[in-house]
N, C-alpha and C positions, 0 to 999 in steps of 0.2 A: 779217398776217392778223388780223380781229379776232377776238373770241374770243367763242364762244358761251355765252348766260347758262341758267342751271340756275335756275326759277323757283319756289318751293312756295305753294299755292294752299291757302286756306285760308276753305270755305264754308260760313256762320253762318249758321242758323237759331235763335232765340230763344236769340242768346245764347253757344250752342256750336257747335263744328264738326262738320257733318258730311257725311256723303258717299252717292252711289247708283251706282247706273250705270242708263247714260242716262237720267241726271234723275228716276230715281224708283228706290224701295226704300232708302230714308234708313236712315242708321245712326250712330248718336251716334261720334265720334271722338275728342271731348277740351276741353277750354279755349283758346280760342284766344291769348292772349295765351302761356300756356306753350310749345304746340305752336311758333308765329313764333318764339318764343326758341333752342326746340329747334335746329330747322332752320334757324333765321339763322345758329346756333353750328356746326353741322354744314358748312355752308358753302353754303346758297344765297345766290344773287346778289342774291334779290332776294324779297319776301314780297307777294302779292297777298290781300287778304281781299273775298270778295263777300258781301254782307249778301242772301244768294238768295232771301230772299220778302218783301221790303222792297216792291219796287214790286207784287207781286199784292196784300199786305197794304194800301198804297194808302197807305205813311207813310215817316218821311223814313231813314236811315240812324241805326243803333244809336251813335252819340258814343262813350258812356262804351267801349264795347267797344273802337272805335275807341281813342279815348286810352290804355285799359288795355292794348292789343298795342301801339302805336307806342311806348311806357315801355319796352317788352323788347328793342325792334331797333336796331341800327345801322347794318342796310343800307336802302335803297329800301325805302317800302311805298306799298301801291297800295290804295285801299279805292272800291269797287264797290257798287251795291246803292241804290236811292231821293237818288241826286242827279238832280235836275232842274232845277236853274236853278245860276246864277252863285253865288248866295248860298248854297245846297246847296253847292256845291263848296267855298266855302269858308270853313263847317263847318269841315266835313273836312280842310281842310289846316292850320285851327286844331288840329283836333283829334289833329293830329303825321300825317298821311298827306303822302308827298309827290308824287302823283298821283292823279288819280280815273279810275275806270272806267264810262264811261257805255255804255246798251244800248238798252233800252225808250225813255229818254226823250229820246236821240239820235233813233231813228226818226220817234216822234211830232210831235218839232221841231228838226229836222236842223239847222238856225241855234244853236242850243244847244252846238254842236261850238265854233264861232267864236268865241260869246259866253264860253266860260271860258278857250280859246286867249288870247282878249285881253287877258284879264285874270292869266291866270296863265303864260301860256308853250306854245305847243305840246306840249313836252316833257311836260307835265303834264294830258295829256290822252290815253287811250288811251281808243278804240272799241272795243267786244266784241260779237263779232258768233257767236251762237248759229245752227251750220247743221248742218241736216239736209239732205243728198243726196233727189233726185229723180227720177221715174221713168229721166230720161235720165242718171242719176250727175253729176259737177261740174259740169255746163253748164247745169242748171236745180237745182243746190243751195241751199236757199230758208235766207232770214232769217226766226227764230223770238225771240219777246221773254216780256215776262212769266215768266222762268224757264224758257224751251222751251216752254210752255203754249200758246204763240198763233203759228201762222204767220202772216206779214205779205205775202205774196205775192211780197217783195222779193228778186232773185237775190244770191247773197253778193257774187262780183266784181262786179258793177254797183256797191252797195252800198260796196266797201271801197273804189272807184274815189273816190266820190263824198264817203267821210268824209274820206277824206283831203285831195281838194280842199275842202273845208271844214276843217280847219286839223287836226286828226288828227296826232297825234304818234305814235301805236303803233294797230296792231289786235292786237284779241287773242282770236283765232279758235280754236273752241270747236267740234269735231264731234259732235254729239249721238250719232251711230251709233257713235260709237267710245267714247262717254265711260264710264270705270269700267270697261272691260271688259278693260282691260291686254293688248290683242292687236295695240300696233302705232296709232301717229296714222294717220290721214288725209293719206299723204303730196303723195297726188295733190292733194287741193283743198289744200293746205296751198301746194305749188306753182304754183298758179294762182292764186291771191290773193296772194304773193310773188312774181307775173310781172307781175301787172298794179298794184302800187303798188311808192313810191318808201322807202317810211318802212319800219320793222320790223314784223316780223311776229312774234305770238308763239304756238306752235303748242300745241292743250292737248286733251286725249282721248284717250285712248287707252294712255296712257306703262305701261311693265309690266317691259322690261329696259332695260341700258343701250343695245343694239342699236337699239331701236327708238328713241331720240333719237340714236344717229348715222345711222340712216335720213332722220328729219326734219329736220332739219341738209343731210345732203346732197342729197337727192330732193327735200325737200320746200322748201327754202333758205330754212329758219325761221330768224330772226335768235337766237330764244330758245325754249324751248320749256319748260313749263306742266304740273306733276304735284301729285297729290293724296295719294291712296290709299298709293301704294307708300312715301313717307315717314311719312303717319301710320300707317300698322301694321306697321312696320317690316321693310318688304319689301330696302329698301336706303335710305340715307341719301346726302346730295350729296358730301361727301366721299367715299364708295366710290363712288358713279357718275360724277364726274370722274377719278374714278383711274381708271376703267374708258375712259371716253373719250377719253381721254391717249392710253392705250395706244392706242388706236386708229386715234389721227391727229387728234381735233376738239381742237382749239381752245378750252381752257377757261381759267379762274380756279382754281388750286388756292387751298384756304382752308391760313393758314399753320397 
């Protein structure tokens, strides 16, 4: 069985980290090169940072920040936020990431998915795909960019189908409705974009007990799934919540 990854999210605005729910009502949470140290040591699998007003802001990815948290980790990091071409990415992967997270500038120019595939590896390429649920719930649940600021009319599973066939190595699917509000992911759409591609899925919104990622895990058949909040204000760390989902039956990494 493979084992499911415990991912901590960690989203920069000018610099530092911080957090809302559903994308608005920000609140300073810390340093972000500390915070990835923190919780890489705790024992997540895996550290994603999104530089989240990068592309509204209209400029490239924050580097120094970038290099100053890749200095503190030794697992995977994923940095997100104003890469838009080949040479954007890899910045980035200069800059000690060893994956990019593309959103806005994937939609705008969907060949963008390929062109760092080729260059860099699928593997090193995840698609983030911002969705808010629609009049009809999962089956017209629309792709939102610019930081959730903009709907693009695009349905999610259409959408995940098609990054993937563009060379897509991970999605890492983001439920507006559920974000920040620690009542439980989005199991349902979490599940139908996990039906309809081949690659992993990484499920992120909503995380609040350990319950609700072996929810998402099993209903939702997230390969990984994506928290914010509940590590930096130390609601629970990865360590006690892999100890929690042990017990449970899921399939973890304990950190030694």
């Amino acid at each position: 069985m493979l084992t499911k990854r415990i991912i901590a999210c960690l989203d920069v605005r000018g610099g530092r980290v911080v957090k809302g729910v559903q994308f608005v009502d920000i609140v300073d949470a810390g340093d972000p090169a500390e915070l990835a140290h923190r919780h890489a040591a705790a024992g997540a699998d895996e550290i994603v940072l999104l530089d989240i007003t990068a592309t509204h802001e209209g400029r490239g990815t924050l580097l120094e920040t970038v290099k100053r948290t890749a200095a503190k980790l030794f697992v995977p990091f994923t940095v997100g936020g104003g890469v838009r071409s080949a040479d954007d990415a890899a910045a980035v992967f200069n800059a000690g990431a060893d994956k990019v997270s593309i959103n806005s500038a994937a939609i705008a120019r969907p060949e963008l998915i390929g062109e760092i595939g080729g260059s860099f590896g699928a593997q090193a390429v995840i698609v983030a795909i911002d969705a808010r649920r629609g009049p009809g719930g999962v089956t017209d649940a629309e792709v939102y960019v610019s930081g959730g600021r903009k709907a693009t009319g695009l349905r999610v599973v259409e959408w995940a189908r098609e990054a993937e066939a563009r060379g897509a190595g991970e999605i890492l699917l983001t439920s507006m409705d559920t974000d920040g509000m620690r009542g439980g992911f989005d199991c349902e759409l979490t599940a139908a974009v996990s039906a309809a591609v081949q690659i992993p899925v990484i499920a992120s919104g909503g995380a609040g007990t350990a319950a609700h990622f072996a929810s998402v895990f099993a209903e939702g058949k997230a390969d990984a799934a994506l928290a914010a909040s509940i590590f930096h204000f130390g609601v629970t760390d990865s360590r006690a919540l892999k100890e929690e989902l042990q017990r449970a039956g899921v399939s973890v990494r304990l950190p030694c």
